[in-house]
N, C-alpha and C positions, 0 to 999 in steps of 0.2 A: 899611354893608356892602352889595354888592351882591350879592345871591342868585343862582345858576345857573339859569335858565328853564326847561331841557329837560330830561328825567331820563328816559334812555335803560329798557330793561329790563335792562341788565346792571349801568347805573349805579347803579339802582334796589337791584339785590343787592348789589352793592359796597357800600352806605351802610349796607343793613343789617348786613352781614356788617364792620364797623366797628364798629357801635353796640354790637352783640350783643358783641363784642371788649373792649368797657369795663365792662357790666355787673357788679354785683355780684350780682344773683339773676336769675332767670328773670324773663319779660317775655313775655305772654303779648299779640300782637301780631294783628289782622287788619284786613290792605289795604283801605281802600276809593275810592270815585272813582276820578279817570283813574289810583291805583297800582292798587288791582284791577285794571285793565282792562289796565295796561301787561305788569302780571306772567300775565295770561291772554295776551299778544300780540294782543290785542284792538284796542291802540293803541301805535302807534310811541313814542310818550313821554308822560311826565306833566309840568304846569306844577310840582307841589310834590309832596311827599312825605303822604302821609295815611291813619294808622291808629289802630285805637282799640286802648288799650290796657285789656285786659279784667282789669283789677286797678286797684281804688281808691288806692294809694300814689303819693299825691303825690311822693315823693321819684323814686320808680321813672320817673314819668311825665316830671318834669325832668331825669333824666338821658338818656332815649330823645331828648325836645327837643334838651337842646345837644349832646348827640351830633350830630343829624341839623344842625345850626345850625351846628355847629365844624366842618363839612367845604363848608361854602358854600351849604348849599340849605335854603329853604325849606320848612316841616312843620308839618302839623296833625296835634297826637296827641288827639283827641276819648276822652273818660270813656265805662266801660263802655255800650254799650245806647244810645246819642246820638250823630248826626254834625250838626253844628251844632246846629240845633234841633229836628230829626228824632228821633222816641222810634221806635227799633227794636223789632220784635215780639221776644218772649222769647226764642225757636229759634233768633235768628239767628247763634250760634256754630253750633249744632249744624247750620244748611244751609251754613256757608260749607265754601269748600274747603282742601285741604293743597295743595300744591307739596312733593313728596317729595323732588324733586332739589335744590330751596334747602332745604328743611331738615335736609337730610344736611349744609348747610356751617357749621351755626349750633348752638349750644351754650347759650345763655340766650333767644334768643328760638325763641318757640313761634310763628311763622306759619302765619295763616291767608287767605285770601281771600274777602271780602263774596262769598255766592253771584250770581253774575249776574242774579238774577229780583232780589235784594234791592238790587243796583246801580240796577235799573232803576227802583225804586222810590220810593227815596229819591234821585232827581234829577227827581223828579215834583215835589218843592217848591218849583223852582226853574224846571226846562223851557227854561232857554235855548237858542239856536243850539248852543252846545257839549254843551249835554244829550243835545240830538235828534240830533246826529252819534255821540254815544257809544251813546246807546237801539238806535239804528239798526244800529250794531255786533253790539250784545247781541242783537237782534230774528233779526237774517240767521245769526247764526251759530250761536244755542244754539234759534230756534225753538220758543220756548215756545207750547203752544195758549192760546187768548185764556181760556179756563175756569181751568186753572192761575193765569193772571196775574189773573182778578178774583179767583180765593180769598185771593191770598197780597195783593192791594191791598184786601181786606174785612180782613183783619189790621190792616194800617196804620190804615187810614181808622177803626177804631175809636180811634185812638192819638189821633185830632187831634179839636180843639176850635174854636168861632168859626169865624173868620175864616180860619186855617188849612186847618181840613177843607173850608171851601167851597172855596177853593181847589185844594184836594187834588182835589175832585170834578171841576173844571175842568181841571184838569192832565189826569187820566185820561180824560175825554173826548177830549181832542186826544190823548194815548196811543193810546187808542184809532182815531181818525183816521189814524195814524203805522202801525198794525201793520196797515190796512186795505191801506194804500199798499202797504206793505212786505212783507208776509206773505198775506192773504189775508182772506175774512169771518173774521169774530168769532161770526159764529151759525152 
């Protein structure tokens, strides 16, 4: 099957407002990646569909999948507190945000949206071209001071181990380098 590529911000609602549709219990749901950022209008569209769904039921978690599967697109539903191999700090429901206007259209699922500092964060693992165009997003328009963003990446960087966290350390430096460009000093 071929998968749909682009996933508009309205297309984005429609899928959910589908899935939510077939549900037998609530589905406690939050955006992250290019869907965070599409459902902030942060970005024109996302490549795939990706949220964690903050409830251990396997069953629950396969029917959000072919939900999002049996309308043509593309979905990663990552296990509570994890996006790929990313350990989320434990607050991280409690900083994301609501969309009060999509969730007046949905009925089992509870959406939320990765806080944008936590977006920015957890594409630190990774840092590719599509990172730093998404980072750069988040930098210009939410403005976070460079003090904020090392509390909440001392958070993380306690999470990682090896090879990762050096890593991790390396990402933020060039983060760092990016919000210099983009924003202004960090001291």
């Amino acid at each position: 099957m071929e998968y749909k590529r682009t996933i508009t911000k309205q297309q984005l609602i429609d899928i959910i407002k589908v899935v939510d549709s077939h549900l037998q219990k609530n589905a406690p749901l939050i955006a992250i990646g290019g869907s965070a950022l599409t459902l902030l209008g942060l970005k024109r569209s996302s490549d795939d569909v990706d949220f964690i769904i903050d409830d251990p039921d396997k069953v629950l978690k396969a029917e959000v999948t072919v939900g999002i599967y049996a309308q043509g697109y593309e979905g990663q539903i990552q296990d509570p507190g994890v996006i790929v191999t990313t350990i989320l700090p434990k607050d991280y429901i409690q900083k994301s945000l609501e969309d009060k206007e999509i969730s007046k259209q949905l009925t089992k699922i509870k959406l939320r949206i990765l806080s944008p500092l936590d977006v920015i964060l957890t594409k630190l693992a990774r840092f590719d071209e599509k990172d730093i165009v998404d980072i750069t997003a988040i930098l210009k328009t939410f403005r976070y001071t460079w003090k904020i963003m090392k509390t909440r990446y001392s958070q993380y960087l306690k999470l990682r181990k090896g090879r990762e966290h050096d890593e991790y350390i390396t990402n933020f430096e060039r983060l760092k380098l990016l919000y210099e460009h983009e924003i202004g000093p960090t001291s």
